[in-house]
Every structure is written in structure tokens, then in C-alpha cells.
DRENDO-1510 file (C-alpha; in Angstrom, 1 decimal, always signed):
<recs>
REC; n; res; u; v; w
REC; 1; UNK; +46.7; -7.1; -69.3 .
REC; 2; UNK; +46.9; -6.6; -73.1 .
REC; 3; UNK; +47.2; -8.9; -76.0 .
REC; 4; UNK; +48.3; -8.1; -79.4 .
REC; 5; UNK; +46.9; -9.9; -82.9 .
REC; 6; UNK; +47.9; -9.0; -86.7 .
REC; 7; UNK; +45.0; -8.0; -88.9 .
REC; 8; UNK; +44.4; -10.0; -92.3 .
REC; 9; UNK; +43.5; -7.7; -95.3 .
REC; 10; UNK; +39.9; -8.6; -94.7 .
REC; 11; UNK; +39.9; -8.0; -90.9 .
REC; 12; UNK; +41.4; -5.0; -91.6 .
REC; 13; UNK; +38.8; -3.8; -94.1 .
REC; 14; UNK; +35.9; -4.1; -91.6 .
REC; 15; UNK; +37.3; -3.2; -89.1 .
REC; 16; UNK; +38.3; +0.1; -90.7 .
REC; 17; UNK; +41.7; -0.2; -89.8 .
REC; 18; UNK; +44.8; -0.7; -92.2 .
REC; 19; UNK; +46.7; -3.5; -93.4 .
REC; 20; UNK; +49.5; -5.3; -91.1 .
REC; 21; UNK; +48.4; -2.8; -88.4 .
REC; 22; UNK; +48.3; -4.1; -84.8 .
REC; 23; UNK; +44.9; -4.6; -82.9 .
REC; 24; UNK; +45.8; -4.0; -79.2 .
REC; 25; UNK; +42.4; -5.5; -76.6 .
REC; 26; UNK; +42.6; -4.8; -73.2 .
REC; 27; UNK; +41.5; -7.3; -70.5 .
REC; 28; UNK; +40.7; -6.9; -67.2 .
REC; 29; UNK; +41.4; -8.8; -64.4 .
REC; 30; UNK; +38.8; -8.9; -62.3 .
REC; 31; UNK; +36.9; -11.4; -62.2 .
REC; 32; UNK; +39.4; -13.9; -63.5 .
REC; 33; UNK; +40.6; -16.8; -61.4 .
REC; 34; UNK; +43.8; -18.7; -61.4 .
REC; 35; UNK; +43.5; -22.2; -62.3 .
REC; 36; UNK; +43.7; -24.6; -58.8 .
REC; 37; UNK; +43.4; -22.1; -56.9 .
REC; 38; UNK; +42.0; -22.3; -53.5 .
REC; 39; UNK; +38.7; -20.4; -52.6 .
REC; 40; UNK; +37.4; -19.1; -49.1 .
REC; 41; UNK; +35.7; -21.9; -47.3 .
REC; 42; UNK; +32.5; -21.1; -47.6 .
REC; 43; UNK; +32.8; -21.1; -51.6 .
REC; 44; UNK; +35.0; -24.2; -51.1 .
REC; 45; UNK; +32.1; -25.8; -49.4 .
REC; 46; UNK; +29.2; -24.5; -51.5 .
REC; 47; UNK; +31.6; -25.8; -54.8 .
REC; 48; UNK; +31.3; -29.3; -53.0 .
REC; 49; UNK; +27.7; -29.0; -52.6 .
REC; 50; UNK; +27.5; -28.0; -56.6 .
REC; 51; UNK; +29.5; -31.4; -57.3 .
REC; 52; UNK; +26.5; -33.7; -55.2 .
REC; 53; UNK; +25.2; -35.4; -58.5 .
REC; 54; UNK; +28.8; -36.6; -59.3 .
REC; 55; UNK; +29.2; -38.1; -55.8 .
REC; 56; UNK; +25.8; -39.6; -56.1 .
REC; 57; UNK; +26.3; -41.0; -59.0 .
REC; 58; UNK; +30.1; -41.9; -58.4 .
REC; 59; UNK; +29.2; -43.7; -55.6 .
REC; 60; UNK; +26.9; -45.5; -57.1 .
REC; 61; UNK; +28.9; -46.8; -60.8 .
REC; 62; UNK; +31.4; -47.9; -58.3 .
REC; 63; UNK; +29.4; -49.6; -56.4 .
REC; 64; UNK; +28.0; -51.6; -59.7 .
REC; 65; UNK; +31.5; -52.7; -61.2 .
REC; 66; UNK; +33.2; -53.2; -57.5 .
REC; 67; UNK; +31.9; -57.3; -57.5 .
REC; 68; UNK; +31.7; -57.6; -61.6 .
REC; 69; UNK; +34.4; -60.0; -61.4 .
REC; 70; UNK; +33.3; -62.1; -58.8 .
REC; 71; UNK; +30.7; -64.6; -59.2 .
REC; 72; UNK; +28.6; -63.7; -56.2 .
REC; 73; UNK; +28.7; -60.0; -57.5 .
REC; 74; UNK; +27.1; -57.9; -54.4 .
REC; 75; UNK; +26.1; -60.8; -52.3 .
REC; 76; UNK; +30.2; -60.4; -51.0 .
REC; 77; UNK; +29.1; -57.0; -49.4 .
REC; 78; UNK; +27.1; -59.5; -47.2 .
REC; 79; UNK; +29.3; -62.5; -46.7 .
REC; 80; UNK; +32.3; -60.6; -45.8 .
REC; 81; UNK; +31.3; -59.6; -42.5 .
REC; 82; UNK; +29.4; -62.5; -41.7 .
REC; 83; UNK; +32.2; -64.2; -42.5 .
REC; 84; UNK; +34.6; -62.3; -40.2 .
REC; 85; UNK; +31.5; -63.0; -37.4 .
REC; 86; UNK; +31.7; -66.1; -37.9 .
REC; 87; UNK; +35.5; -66.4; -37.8 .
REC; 88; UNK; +35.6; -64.2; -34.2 .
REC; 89; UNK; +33.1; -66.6; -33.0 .
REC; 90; UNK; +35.1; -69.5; -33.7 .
REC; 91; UNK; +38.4; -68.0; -32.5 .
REC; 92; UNK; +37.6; -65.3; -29.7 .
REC; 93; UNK; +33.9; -66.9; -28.5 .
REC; 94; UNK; +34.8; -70.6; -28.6 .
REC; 95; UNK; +38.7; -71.1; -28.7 .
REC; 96; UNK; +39.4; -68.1; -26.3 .
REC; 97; UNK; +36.0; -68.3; -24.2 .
REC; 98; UNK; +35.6; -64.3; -24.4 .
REC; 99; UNK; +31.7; -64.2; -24.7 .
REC; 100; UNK; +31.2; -65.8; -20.9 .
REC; 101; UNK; +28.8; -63.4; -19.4 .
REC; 102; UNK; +27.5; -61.7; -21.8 .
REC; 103; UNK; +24.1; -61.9; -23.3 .
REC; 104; UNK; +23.3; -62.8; -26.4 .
REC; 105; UNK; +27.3; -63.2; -27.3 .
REC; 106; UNK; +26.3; -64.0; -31.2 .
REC; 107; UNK; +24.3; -60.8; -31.4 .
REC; 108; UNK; +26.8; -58.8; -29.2 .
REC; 109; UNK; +30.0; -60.2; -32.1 .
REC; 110; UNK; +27.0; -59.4; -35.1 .
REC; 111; UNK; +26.9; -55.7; -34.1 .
REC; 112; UNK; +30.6; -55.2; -33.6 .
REC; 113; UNK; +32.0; -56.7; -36.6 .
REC; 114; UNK; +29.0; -55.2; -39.5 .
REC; 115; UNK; +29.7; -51.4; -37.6 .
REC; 116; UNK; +33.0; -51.5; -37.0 .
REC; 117; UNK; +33.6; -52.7; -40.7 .
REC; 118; UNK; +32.0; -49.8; -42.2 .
REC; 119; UNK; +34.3; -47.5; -40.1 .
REC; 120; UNK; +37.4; -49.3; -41.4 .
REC; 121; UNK; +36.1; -49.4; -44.9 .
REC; 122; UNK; +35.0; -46.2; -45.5 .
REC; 123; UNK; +38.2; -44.3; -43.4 .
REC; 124; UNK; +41.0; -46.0; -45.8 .
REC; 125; UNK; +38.8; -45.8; -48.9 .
REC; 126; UNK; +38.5; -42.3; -48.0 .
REC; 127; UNK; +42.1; -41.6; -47.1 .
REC; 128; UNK; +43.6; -43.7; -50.5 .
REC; 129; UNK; +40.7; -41.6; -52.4 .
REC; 130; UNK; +43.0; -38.4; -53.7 .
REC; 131; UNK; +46.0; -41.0; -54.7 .
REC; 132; UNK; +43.6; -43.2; -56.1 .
REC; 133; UNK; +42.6; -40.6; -59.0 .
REC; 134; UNK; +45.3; -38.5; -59.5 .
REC; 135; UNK; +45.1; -38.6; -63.0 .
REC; 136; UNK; +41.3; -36.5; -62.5 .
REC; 137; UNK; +42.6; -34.4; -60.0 .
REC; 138; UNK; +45.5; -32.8; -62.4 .
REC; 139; UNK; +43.4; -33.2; -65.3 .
REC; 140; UNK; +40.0; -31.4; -63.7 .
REC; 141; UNK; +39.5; -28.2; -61.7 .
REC; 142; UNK; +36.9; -29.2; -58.7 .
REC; 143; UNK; +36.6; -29.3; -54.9 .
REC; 144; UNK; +39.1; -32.5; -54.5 .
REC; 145; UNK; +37.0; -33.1; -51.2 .
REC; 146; UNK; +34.4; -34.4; -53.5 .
REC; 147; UNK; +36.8; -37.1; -53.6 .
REC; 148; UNK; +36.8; -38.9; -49.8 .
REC; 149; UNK; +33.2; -37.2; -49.6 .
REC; 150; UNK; +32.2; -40.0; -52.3 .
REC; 151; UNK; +34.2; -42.8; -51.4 .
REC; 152; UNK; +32.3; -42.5; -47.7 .
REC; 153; UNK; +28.9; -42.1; -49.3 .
REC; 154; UNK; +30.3; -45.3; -51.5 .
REC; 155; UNK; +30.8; -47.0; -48.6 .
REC; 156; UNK; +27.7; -45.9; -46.6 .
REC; 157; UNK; +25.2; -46.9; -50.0 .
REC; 158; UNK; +27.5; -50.2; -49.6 .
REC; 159; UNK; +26.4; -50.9; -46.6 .
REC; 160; UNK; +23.1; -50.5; -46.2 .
REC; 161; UNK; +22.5; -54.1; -46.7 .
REC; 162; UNK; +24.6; -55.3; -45.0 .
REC; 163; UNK; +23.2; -53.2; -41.8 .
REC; 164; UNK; +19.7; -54.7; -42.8 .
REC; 165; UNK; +21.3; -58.5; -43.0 .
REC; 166; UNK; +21.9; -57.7; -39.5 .
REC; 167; UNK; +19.1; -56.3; -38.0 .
REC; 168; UNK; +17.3; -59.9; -39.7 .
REC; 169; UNK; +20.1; -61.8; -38.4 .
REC; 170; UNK; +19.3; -60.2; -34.7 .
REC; 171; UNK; +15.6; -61.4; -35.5 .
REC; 172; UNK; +16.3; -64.7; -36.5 .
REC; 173; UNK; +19.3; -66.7; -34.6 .
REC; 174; UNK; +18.6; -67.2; -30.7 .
REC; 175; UNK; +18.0; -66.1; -28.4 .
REC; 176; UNK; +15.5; -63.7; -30.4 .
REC; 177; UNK; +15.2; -59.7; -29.8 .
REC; 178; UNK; +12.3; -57.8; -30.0 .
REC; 179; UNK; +11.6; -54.6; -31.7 .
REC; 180; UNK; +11.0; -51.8; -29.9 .
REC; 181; UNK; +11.0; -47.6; -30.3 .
REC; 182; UNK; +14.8; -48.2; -29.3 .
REC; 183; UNK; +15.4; -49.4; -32.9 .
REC; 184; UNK; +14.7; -45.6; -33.7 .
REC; 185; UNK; +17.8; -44.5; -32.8 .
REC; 186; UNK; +19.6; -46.9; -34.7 .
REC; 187; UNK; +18.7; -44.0; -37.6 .
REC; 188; UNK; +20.5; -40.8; -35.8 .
REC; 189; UNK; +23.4; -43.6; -34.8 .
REC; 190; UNK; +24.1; -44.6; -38.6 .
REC; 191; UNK; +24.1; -40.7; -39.6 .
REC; 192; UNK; +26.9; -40.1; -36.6 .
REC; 193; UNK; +29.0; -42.5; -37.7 .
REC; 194; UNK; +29.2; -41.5; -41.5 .
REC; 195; UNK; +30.0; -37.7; -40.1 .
REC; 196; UNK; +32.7; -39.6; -37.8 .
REC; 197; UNK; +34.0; -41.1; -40.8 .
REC; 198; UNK; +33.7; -38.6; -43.6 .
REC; 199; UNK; +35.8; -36.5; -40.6 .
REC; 200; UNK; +38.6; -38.9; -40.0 .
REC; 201; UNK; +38.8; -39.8; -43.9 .
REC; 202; UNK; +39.6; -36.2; -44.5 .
REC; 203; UNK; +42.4; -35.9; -41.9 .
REC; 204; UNK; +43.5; -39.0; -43.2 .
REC; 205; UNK; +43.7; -38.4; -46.9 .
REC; 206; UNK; +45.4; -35.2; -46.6 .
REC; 207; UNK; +48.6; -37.1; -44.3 .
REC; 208; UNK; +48.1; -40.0; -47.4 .
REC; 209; UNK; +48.6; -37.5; -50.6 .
REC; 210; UNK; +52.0; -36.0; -48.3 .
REC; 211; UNK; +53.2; -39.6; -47.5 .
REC; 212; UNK; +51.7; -42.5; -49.3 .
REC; 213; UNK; +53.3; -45.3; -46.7 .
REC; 214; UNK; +51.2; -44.0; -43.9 .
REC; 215; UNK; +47.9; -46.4; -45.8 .
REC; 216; UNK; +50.0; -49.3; -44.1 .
REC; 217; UNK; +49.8; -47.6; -40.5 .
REC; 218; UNK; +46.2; -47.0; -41.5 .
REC; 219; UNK; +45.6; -50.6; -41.9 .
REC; 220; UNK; +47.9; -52.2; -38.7 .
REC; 221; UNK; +45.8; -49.0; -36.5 .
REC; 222; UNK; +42.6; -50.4; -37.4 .
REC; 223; UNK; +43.4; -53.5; -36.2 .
REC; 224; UNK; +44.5; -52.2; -33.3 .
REC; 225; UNK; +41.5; -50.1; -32.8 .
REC; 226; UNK; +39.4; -53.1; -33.7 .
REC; 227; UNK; +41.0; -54.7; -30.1 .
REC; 228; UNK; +40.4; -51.8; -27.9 .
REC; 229; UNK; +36.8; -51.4; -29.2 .
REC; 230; UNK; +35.5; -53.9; -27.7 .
REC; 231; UNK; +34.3; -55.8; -30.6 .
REC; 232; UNK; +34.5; -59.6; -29.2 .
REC; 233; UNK; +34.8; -59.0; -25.3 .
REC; 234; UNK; +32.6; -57.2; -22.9 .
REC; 235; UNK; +34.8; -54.1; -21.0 .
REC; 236; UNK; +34.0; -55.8; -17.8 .
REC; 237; UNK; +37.0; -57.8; -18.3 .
REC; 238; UNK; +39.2; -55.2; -16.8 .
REC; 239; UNK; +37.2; -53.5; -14.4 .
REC; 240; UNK; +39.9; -53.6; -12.2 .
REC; 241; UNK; +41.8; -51.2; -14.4 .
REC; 242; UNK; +39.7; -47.9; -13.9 .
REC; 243; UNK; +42.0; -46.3; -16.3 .
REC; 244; UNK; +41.9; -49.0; -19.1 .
REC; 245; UNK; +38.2; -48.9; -18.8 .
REC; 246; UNK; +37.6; -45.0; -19.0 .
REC; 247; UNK; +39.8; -44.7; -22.0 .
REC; 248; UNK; +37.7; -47.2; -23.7 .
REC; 249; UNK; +34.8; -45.0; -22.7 .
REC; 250; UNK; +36.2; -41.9; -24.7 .
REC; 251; UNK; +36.7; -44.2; -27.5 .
REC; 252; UNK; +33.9; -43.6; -30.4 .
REC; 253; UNK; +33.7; -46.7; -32.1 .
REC; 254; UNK; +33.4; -48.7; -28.6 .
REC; 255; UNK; +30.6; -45.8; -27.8 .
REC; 256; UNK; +29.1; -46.5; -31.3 .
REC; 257; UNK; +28.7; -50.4; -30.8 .
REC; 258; UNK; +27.4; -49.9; -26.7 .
REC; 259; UNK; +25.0; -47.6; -28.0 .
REC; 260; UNK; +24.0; -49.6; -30.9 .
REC; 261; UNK; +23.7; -52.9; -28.4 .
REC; 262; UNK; +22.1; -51.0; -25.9 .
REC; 263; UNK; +19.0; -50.3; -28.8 .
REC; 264; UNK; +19.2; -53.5; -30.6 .
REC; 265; UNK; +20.1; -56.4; -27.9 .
REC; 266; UNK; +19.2; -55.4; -24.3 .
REC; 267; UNK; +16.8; -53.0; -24.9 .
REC; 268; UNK; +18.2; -50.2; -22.5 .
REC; 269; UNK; +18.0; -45.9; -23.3 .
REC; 270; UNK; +21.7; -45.9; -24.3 .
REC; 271; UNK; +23.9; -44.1; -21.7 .
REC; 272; UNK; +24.0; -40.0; -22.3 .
REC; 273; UNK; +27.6; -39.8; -22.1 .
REC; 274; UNK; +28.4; -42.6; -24.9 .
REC; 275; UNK; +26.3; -40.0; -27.3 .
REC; 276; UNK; +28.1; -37.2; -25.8 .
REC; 277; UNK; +31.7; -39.1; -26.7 .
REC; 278; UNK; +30.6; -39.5; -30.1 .
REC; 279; UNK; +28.7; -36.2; -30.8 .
REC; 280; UNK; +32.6; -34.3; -29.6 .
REC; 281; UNK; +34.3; -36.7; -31.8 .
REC; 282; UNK; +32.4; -36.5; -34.8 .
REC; 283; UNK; +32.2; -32.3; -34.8 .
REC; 284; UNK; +35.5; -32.0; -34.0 .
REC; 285; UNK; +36.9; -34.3; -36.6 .
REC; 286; UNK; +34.9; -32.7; -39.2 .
REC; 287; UNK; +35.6; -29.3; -38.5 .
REC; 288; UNK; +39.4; -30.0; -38.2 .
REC; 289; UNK; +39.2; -32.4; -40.9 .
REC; 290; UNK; +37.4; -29.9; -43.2 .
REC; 291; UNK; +39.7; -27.3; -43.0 .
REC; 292; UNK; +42.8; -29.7; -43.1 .
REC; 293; UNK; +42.1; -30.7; -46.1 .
REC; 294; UNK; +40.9; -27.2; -47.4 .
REC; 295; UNK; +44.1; -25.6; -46.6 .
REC; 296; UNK; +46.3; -27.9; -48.6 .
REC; 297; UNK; +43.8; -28.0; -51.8 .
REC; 298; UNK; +46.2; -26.4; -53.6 .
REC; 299; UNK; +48.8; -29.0; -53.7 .
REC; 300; UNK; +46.7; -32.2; -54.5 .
REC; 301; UNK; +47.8; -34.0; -57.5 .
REC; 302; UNK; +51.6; -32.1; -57.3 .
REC; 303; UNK; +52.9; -33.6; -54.3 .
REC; 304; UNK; +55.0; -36.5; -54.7 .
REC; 305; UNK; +53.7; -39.5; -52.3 .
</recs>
């Protein structure tokens, strides 16, 4: 590769050569990279690892002018699932009667509707997060995964409250838990279900930057997941249907809440199998997810959605 320049008189004079002559530099290519293009995956992820201070502190702006407009500011990161608690209590626990027989119903509906909201939040934040800033992906040259990655850890930071308005609301309202060592694993729980979700946003926002309509599926299967989870019922309710009930068993977010109420409500070492369901889930949608979104990183930002 070779580029060509005129020489002014000056130039020319200290740089011994004669006026109007031609000045020929030769480049070489190596080390030169095209611009977008995609790395190996290692470098890909180490690039994302490089970008952690601007997902830190993404998250966190965000986070800041997400409520400015409302009155109540952040307090809404904790009234909107008590509010949808208390709505499924109205609706499912006294209307429908679908708490008889279980313990504690109030704290069973508690645990459902603050974890299952961080799943739904932070999956179709994550998926709407490349369309969202298409203007920075064409305009910068970075590991568009940084994207979802930050709209999870958004999410995650976001809820942190929240999850400790619950553990004081398990404390508080009747009939009162105790805390024991079991609480622990609430930690290691929380971690699985941001890898489940950083996983499942990254499938997700790849299908979402190819067709743009599928955020509306997102939406009606969350509410369908939200059914099958068992987030206001106990699974008992159809132990006659062996089937029914073992494909509720190999569902994550059911195994995230029975694990999570198994610590928090009835005090009970969580079943090995429910951590098992999750663990597969979680490493497989982060591997597939990961290099689903790796492979296409190339396209972002040209596609049409």
C-alpha cells in the first residue's frame, strides 16, 4: 500500500528533493485493522472486559435520570413490585383463592413477583439494548456486547433494593421468618440469575437488531412464562399431571423462586436438582448466547429492524 503527496518548495528544500517532485511512502499492512471488524473470541471478550468502567458507570447515570421525572424519583424501583404483589394478592390470593395450602402465601407471592421482575426487566432491557443506541453503535468502534452486558448490570444495581425491601418485608408482615445460614445462599442464587439473564439477553438482542417486532413476543412470553412459573400458585395444583409438573421442574425461573423460598420461607436445604436446572440453563445460555451475538458483531447498527 503506497500513498503519493506533492512537495511544496520548502518541503522540497529539506527534504533534499526537487520541486513538484512526488514523495512516494510505503505502508505496511500488518498490523492494521479494518474498522468493525470482528475479532477472535477471546480478544472479543477481553475488549469487553477493557470497556467495564463504561458499563459501571453506564449503569449507573442511567440509573440516576431513569425516575427524574417522577416525583417519587427511585422510591418507584420499590413500589412497582410491591404494587404488582399486592395486585396478585387481591386478584389470584383472594378473588381466585390460589394461596389455600400454602404457607406463608404473602411471603410465597413477595418472592415470586420482586425475582421474577428482575428476570423480565433486565431480559427486554437487554434485548431492546443494541436498537436502543444505534446512533453509538455506528458512530463508535467497541464490543457492542458491552451494550446488554450494561443494561443487565443496570438492572441488577436497580434492584438491589428492591431485593432488600423484601427480605424486610419477609421480617416484618406475618407470620414472621427467621434468619438462618439458609439466607446465605440467597448470595450464589442472585449471581445465577444475573448469568441466566445476561445469557438470555444476549440471544435475545441479537433475534431484536434482525427483527425489531419480536420485543412484542418478548413481552406476551413473559407473561406467559410469568403463569407457568409458579409465581401465585403452589405446583401441587396439578399433581395429577406428572408431565405438567416435571416441565415446570426444568423451568429456571420456577427453580429460581423454590430455591429462593426454600432459604427464605420454610427454612429447607433447597432440592439439588432445582440448582442443577439452573446451573445447565444458565451455562448454556451464556455460552450460546455469547457466541450468538459474537458472530453477528459485524452487522450491528447496519441491519435494518
Amino acid at each position: 500500500m503506497s500513498s503519493a503527496s506533492e512537495n511544496s518548495p520548502a518541503q522540497a528544500a529539506t527534504s533534499g528533493l526537487k520541486p513538484g517532485s512526488i514523495a512516494r511512502y510505503v505502508i505496511e499492512p500488518e498490523g492494521l485493522i479494518r474498522v468493525g471488524a470482528r475479532p477472535g473470541l477471546w480478544a472479543y471478550l477481553k475488549g469487553i472486559w477493557k470497556f467495564r468502567h463504561f458499563i459501571y458507570f453506564d449503569s449507573q447515570a442511567r440509573i440516576a435520570a431513569g425516575h427524574d421525572e417522577d416525583r417519587l424519583g427511585k422510591i418507584w424501583l420499590v413500589l412497582n413490585p410491591i404494587l404488582n404483589g399486592a395486585t396478585y394478592y387481591f386478584v389470584f390470593g383472594l378473588l381466585l383463592g390460589t394461596g389455600k395450602g400454602i404457607p406463608n402465601f404473602l411471603g410465597y407471592l413477595i418472592i415470586g413477583t420482586f425475582m421474577f421482575r428482575f428476570t423480565t426487566q433486565a431480559i427486554i432491557n437487554g434485548a431492546r439494548s443494541i436498537n436502543n443506541n444505534k446512533s453509538v453503535v455506528q458512530a463508535f468502534n467497541f464490543p457492542r456486547a458491552t451494550l446488554p452486558v450494561a443494561a443487565n448490570l443496570r438492572e441488577f444495581m436497580a434492584n438491589v433494593p428492591a431485593y432488600v425491601v423484601m427480605i424486610i418485608l419477609l421480617l416484618v408482615i406475618p407470620p414472621l421468618e427467621n434468619i438462618t445460614w439458609l439466607w446465605l445462599l440467597m448470595i450464589p442464587l442472585v449471581a445465577l440469575q444475573f448469568l441466566f439473564n445476561l445469557g438470555l439477553s444476549l440471544v435475545l438482542a441479537r433475534i431484536v437488531t434482525r427483527f425489531s417486532d419480536f420485543v412484542h413476543i418478548i413481552s406476551f412470553g413473559t407473561r406467559i412464562w410469568l403463569y407457568l412459573s409458579a409465581v401465585f400458585f403452589s405446583i401441587d395444583r396439578f399433581a395429577e399431571h406428572p408431565a405438567l409438573v416435571t416441565l415446570m421442574h426444568m423451568n429456571p425461573m420456577y427453580c429460581v423462586l423454590e430455591i429462593a423460598r426454600d432459604c427464605l420461607l420454610y427454612g429447607s436445604v433447597p432440592d439439588l436438582s432445582r440448582w442443577l436446572v439452573l446451573i445447565g440453563w444458565t451455562a448454556v445460555l451464556l455460552i450460546a448466547g455469547t457466541v450468538i451475538f459474537w458472530l453477528a458483531e459485524e452487522s450491528y447498527g447496519q441491519e435494518r429492524s
